[in-house]
DRENMAR-673857 format. One record per residue (C-alpha): x, y, z; residue in one letter; residue number from 1. Coordinates in Angstrom, 1 decimal. Example, Ala and Ser with C-alpha at 12.3 -4.5 7.8 and 13.67 -1.06 7.14 Angstrom:
+--------+--------+--------+------+-----+
!     c1 !     c2 !     c3 ! rest !  nr !
+--------+--------+--------+------+-----+
!   12.3 !   -4.5 !    7.8 !    a !   1 !
!   13.7 !   -1.1 !    7.1 !    s !   2 !
+--------+--------+--------+------+-----+
//
This chain:
+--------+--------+--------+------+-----+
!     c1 !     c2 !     c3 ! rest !  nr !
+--------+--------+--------+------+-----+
!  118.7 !   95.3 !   97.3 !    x !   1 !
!  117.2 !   97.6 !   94.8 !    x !   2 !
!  119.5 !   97.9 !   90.9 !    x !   3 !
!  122.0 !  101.1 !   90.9 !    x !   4 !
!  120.2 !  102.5 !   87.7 !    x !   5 !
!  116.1 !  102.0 !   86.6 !    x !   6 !
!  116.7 !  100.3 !   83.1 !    x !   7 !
!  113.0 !  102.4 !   82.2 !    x !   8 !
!  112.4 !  105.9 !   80.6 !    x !   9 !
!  110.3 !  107.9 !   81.8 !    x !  10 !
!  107.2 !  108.1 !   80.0 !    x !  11 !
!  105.6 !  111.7 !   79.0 !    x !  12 !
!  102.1 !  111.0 !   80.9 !    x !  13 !
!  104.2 !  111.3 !   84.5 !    x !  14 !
!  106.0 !  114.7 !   83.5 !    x !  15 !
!  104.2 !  117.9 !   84.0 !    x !  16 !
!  104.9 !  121.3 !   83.8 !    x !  17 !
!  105.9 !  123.1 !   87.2 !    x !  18 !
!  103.9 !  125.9 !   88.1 !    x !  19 !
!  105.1 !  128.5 !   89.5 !    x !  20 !
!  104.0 !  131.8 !   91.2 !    x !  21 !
!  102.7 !  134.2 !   94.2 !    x !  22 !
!  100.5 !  130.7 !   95.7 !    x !  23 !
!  103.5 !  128.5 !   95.8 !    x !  24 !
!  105.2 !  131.0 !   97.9 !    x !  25 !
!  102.9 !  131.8 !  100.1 !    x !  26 !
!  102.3 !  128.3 !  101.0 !    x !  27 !
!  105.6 !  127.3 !  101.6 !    x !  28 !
!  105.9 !  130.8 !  103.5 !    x !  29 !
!  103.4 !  130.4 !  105.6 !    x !  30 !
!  103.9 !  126.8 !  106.5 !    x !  31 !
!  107.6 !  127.9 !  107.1 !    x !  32 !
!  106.2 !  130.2 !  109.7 !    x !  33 !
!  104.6 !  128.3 !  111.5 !    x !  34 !
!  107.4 !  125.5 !  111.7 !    x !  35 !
!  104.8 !  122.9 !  110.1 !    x !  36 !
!  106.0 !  120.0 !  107.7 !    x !  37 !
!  103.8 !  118.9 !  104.6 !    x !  38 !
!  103.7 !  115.3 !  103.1 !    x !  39 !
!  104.0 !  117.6 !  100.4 !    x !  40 !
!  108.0 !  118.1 !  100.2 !    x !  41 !
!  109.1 !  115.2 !  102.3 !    x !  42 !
!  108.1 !  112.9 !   99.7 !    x !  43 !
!  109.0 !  115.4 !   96.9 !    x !  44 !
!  105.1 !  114.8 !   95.3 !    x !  45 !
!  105.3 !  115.2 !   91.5 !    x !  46 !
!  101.8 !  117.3 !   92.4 !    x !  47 !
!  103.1 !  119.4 !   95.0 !    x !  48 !
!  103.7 !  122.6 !   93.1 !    x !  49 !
!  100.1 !  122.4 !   90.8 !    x !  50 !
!   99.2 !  121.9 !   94.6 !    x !  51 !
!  100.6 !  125.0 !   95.9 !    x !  52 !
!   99.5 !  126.9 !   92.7 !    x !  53 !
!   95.6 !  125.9 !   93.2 !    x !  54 !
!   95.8 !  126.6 !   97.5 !    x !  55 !
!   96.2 !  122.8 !   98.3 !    x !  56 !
!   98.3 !  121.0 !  100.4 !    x !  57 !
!   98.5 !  118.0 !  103.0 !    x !  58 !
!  100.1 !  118.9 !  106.4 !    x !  59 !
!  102.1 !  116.6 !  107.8 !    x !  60 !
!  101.6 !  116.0 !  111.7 !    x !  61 !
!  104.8 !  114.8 !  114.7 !    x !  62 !
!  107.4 !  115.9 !  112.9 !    x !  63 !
!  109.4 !  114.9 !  109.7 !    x !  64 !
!  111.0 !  111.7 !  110.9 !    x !  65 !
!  109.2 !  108.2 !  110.8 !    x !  66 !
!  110.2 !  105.3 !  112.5 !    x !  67 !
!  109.2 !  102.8 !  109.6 !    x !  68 !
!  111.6 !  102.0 !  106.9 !    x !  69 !
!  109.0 !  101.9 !  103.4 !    x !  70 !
!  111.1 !  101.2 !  100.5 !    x !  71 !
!  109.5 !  103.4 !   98.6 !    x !  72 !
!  109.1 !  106.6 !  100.6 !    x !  73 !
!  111.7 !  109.2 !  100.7 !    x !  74 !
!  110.4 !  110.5 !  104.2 !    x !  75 !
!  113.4 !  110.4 !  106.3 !    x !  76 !
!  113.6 !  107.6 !  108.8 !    x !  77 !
!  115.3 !  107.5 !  112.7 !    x !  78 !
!  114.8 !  108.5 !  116.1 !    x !  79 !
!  112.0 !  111.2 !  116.2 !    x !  80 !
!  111.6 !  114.3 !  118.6 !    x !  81 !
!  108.7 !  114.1 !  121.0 !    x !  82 !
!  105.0 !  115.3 !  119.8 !    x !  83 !
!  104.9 !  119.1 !  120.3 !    x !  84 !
!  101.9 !  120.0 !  122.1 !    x !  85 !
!  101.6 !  123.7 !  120.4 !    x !  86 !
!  101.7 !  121.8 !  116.8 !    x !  87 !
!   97.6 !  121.7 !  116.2 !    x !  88 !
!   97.5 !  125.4 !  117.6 !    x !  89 !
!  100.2 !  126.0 !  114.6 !    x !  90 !
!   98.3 !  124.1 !  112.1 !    x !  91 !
!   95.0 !  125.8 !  112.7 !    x !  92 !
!   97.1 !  129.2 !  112.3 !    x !  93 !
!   98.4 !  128.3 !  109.1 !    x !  94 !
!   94.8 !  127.2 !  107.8 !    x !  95 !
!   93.2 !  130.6 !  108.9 !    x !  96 !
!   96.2 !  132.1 !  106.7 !    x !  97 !
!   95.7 !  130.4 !  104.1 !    x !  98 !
!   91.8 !  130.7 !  104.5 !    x !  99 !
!   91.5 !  126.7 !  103.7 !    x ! 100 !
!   88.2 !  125.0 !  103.6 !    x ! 101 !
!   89.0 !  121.9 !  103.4 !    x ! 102 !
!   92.2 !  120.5 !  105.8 !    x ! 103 !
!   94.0 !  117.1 !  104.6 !    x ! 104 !
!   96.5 !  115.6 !  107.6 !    x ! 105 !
!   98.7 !  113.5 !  107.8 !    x ! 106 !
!  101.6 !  112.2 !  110.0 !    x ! 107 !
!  104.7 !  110.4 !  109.7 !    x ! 108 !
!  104.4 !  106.8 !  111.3 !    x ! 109 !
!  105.6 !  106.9 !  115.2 !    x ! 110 !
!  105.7 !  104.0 !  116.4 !    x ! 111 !
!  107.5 !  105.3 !  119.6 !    x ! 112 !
!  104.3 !  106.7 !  120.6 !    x ! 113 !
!  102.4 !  104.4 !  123.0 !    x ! 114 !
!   98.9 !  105.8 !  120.4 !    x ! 115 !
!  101.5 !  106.1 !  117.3 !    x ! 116 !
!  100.3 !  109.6 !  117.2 !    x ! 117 !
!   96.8 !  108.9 !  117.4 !    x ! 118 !
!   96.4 !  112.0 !  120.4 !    x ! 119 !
!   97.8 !  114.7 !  118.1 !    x ! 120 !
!   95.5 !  114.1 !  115.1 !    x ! 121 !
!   92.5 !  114.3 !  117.4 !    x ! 122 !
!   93.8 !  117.4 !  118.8 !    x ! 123 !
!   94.4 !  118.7 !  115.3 !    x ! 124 !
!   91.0 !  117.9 !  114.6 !    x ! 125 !
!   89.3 !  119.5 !  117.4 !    x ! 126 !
!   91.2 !  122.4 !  117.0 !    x ! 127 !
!   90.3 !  123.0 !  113.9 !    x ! 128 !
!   86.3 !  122.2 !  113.9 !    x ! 129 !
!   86.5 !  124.6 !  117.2 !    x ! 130 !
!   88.0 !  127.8 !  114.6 !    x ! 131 !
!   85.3 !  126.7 !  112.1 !    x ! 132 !
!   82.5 !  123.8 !  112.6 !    x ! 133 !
!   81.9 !  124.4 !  108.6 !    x ! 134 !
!   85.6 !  123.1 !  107.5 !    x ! 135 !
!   86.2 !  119.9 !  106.1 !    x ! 136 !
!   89.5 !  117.3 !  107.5 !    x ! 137 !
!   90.3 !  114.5 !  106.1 !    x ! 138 !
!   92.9 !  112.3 !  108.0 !    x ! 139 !
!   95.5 !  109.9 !  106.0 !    x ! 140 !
!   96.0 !  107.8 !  108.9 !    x ! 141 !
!   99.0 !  105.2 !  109.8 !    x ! 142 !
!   98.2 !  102.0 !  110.8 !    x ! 143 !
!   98.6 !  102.6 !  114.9 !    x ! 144 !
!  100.1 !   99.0 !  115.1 !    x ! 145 !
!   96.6 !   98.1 !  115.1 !    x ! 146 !
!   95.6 !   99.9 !  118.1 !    x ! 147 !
!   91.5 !  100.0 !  118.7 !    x ! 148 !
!   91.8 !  102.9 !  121.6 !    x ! 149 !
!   94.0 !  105.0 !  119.3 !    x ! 150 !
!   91.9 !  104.5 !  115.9 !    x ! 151 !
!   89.0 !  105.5 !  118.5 !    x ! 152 !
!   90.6 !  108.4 !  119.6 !    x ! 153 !
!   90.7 !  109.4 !  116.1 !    x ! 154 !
!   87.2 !  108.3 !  115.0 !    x ! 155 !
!   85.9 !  110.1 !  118.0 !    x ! 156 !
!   87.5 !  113.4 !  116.7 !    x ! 157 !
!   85.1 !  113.4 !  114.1 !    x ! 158 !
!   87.4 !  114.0 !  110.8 !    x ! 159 !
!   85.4 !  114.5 !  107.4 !    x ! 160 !
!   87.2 !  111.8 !  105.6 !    x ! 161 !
!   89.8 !  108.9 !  107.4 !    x ! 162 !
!   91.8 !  107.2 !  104.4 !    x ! 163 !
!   94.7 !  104.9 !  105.3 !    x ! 164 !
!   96.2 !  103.1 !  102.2 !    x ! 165 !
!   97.3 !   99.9 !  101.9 !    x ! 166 !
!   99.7 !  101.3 !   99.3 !    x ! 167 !
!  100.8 !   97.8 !   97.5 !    x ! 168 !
!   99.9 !   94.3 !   96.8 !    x ! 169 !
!  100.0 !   91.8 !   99.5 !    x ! 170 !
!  103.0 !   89.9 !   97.7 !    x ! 171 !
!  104.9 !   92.9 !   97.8 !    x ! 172 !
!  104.7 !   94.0 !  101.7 !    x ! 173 !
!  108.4 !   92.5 !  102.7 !    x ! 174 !
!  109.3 !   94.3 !  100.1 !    x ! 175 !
!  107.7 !   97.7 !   99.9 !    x ! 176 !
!  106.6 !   97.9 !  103.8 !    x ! 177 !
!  108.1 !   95.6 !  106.0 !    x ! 178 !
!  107.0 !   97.1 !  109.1 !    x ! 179 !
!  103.1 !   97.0 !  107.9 !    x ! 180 !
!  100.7 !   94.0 !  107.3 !    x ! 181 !
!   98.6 !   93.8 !  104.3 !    x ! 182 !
!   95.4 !   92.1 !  106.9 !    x ! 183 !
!   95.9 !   94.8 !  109.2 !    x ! 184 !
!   95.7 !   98.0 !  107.7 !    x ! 185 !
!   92.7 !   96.5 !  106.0 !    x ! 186 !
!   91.3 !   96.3 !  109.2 !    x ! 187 !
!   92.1 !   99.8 !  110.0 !    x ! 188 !
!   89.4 !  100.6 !  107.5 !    x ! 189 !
!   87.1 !   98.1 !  109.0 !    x ! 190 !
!   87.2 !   99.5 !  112.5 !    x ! 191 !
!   86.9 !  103.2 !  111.4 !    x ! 192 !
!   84.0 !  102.1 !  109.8 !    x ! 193 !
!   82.2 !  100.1 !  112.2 !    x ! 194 !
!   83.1 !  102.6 !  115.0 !    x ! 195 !
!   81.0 !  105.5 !  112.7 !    x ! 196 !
!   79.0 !  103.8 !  110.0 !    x ! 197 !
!   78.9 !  107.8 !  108.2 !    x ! 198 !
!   82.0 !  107.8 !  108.1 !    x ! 199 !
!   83.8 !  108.0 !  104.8 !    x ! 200 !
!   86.5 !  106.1 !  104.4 !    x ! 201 !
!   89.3 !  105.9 !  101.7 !    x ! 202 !
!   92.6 !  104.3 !  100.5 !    x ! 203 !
!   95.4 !  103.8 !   97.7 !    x ! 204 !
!   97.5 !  101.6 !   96.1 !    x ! 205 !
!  100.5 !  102.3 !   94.1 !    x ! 206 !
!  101.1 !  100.5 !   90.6 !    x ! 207 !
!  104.3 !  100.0 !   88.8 !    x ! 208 !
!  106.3 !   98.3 !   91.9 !    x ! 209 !
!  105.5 !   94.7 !   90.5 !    x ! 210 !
!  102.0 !   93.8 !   90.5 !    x ! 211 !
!   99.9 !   91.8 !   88.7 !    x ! 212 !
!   96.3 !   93.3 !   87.4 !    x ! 213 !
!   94.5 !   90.3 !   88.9 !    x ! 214 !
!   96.5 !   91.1 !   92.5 !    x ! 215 !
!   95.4 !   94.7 !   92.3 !    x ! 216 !
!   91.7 !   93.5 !   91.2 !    x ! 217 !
!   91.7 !   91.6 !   94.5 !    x ! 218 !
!   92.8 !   94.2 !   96.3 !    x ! 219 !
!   90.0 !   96.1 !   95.3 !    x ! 220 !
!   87.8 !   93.8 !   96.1 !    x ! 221 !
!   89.3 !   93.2 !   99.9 !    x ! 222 !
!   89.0 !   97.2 !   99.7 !    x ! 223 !
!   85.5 !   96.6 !   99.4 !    x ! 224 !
!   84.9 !   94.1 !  102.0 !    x ! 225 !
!   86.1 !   96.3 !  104.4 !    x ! 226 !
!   83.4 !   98.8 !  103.5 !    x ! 227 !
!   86.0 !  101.1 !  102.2 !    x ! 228 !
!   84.2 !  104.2 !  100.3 !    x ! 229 !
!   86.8 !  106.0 !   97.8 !    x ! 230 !
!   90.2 !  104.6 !   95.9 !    x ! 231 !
!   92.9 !  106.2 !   94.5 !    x ! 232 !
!   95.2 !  104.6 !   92.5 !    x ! 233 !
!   98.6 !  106.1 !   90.7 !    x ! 234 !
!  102.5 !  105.5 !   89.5 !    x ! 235 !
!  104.9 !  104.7 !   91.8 !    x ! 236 !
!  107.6 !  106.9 !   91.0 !    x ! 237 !
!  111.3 !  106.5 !   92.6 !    x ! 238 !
!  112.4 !  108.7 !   95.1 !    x ! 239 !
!  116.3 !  108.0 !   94.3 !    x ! 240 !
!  118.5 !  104.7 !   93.6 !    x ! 241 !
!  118.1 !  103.8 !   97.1 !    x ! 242 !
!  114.5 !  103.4 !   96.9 !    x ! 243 !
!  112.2 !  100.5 !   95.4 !    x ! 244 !
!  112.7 !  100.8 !   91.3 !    x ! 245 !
!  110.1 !  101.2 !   89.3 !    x ! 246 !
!  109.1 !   98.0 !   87.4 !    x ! 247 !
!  106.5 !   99.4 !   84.5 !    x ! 248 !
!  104.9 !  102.3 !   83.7 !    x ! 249 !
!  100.9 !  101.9 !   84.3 !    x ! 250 !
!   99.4 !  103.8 !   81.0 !    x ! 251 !
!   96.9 !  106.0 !   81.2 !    x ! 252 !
!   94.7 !  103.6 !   79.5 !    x ! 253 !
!   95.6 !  101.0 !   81.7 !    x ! 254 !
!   94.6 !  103.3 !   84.1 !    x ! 255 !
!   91.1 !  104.3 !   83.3 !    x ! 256 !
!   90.2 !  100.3 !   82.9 !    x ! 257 !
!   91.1 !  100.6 !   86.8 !    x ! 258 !
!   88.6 !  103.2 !   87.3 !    x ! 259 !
!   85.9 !  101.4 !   85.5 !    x ! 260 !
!   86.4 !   98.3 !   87.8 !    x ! 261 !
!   86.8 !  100.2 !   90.9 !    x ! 262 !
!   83.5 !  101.7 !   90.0 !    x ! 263 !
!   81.5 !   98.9 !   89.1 !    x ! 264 !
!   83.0 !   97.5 !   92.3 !    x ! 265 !
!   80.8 !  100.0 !   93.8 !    x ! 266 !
!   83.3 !  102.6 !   95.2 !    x ! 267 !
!   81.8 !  105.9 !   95.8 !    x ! 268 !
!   84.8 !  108.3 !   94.9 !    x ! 269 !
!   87.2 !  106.8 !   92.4 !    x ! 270 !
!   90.6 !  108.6 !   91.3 !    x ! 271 !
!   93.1 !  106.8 !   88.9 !    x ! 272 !
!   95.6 !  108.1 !   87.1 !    x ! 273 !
!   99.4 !  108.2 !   86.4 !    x ! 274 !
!  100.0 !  111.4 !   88.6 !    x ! 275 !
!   97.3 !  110.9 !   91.2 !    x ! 276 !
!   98.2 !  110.8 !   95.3 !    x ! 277 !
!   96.2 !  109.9 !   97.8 !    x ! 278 !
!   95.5 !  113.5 !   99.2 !    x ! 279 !
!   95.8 !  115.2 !   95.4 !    x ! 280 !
!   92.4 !  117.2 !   95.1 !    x ! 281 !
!   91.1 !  114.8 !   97.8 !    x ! 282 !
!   87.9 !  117.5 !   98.0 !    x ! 283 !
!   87.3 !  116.9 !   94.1 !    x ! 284 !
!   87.2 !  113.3 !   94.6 !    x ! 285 !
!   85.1 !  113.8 !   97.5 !    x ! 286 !
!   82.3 !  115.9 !   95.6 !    x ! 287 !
!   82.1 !  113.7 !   92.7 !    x ! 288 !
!   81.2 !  110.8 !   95.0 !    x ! 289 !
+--------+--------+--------+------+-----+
//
């Protein structure tokens, strides 16, 4: 499907420097501990170890196996264990390590699940307001297969933040996600935010995989229909061969014209850059809403 070899170089504005040092350990020490999983290292972030270095991470909920097939996420795929019912007890023990004030989750996409997982975030979420009603979680959210009780359950939970991206252009969904639609997940977004009007909601796209700038515009602007608060937009960078190549390098400036459209679209929270990631320094882009 995808060419053995990407026929592009790698531009200098999506290579950074890996920190390293006494934070990264502990991070990936502690969450060891614990027997947690972070989006973090099963998709091999290009931000993970600045991550670590500044106390930042994004758990990663039911395991470290996904039942969806993305073209570009190197997240293994297959048959999943069940939910461990001790996992948001784990979680809030790894937070009080770490002494984290703000919590990002989020989960690999179970679609064996009856809720697609919808139960554990909410018992993450209570969990974790219960240690500390002053801590801030923000949920990256699948799509639930378009479940209304599950989304509710969620919602319900009362999470600071609930982003769900719609990661890619309509055009490009066979491609990049066949097991998602492009009209659902935007209605993911709607729901959340007609089932708690305060809520803030977020999502991302990834550029690079083939898009047009007047698809992403639009995209945008469905983003806004749907009420959605806070973008983030960044490179799609390939995993390995097997994965979706990369078509073009977004450049920076290309980049920042994104961000001055997304925020005379009105988004609150805007975040676009080569390296950015949904969850990187989700708090940041929260405060400078």
């Amino acid at each position: 499907m995808f060419e053995s070899i990407d026929k592009l170089r790698t531009p200098f504005w999506v290579k950074r420097p890996i920190p390293h040092g006494e934070k990264v350990r502990r991070i990936r020490s502690v969450v060891r501990h614990w027997g947690l999983h972070t989006v973090c290292e099963s998709a091999a972030c290009p931000n993970r170890q600045d991550c670590y270095s500044q106390g930042r991470l994004t758990f990663m909920l039911l395991g470290s196996i996904c039942t969806r097939h993305c073209s570009f996420c190197r997240v293994e795929t297959g048959r999943p264990l069940p939910p461990d019912p001790a996992e948001p007890e784990r979680l809030c023990q790894a937070v009080k390590e770490l002494e984290l004030k703000y919590v990002v989750i989020t989960s690999v996409c179970r679609d064996d699940l009856p809720d697609g997982g919808a139960a554990q975030f909410a018992r993450a979420i209570g969990v974790l307001h219960h240690h500390n009603l002053s801590i801030g979680v923000e949920v990256l959210i699948p799509d639930f297969q378009g479940s209304q009780s599950a989304l509710e359950k969620v919602v319900a939970a009362q999470p600071s933040a609930l982003n769900h991206n719609v990661e890619t252009i309509p055009r490009l969904y066979s491609e990049v996600r066949p097991q998602a639609k492009y009209l659902r997940s935007l209605e993911v977004l709607k729901r959340a935010k007609s089932l708690d009007k305060g809520l803030l909601t977020k999502s991302g796209l990834m550029l690079g995989l083939g898009e047009k700038e007047d698809e992403v515009i639009a995209v945008m602007e469905d983003l806004r229909e749907a009420e959605c608060n806070c973008i983030t937009l960044g490179q799609y960078l390939r995993p390995s061969l097997k994965h979706h190549q990369v078509v073009r390098y977004i450049t920076p400036d290309e980049f920042a014209q994104y961000d001055l459209i997304a925020r005379k679209m009105g988004f609150l929270g805007v975040a676009s850059g080569p390296l950015m990631r949904s969850s990187f320094n989700a708090i940041d882009l929260l405060r400078a809403k």
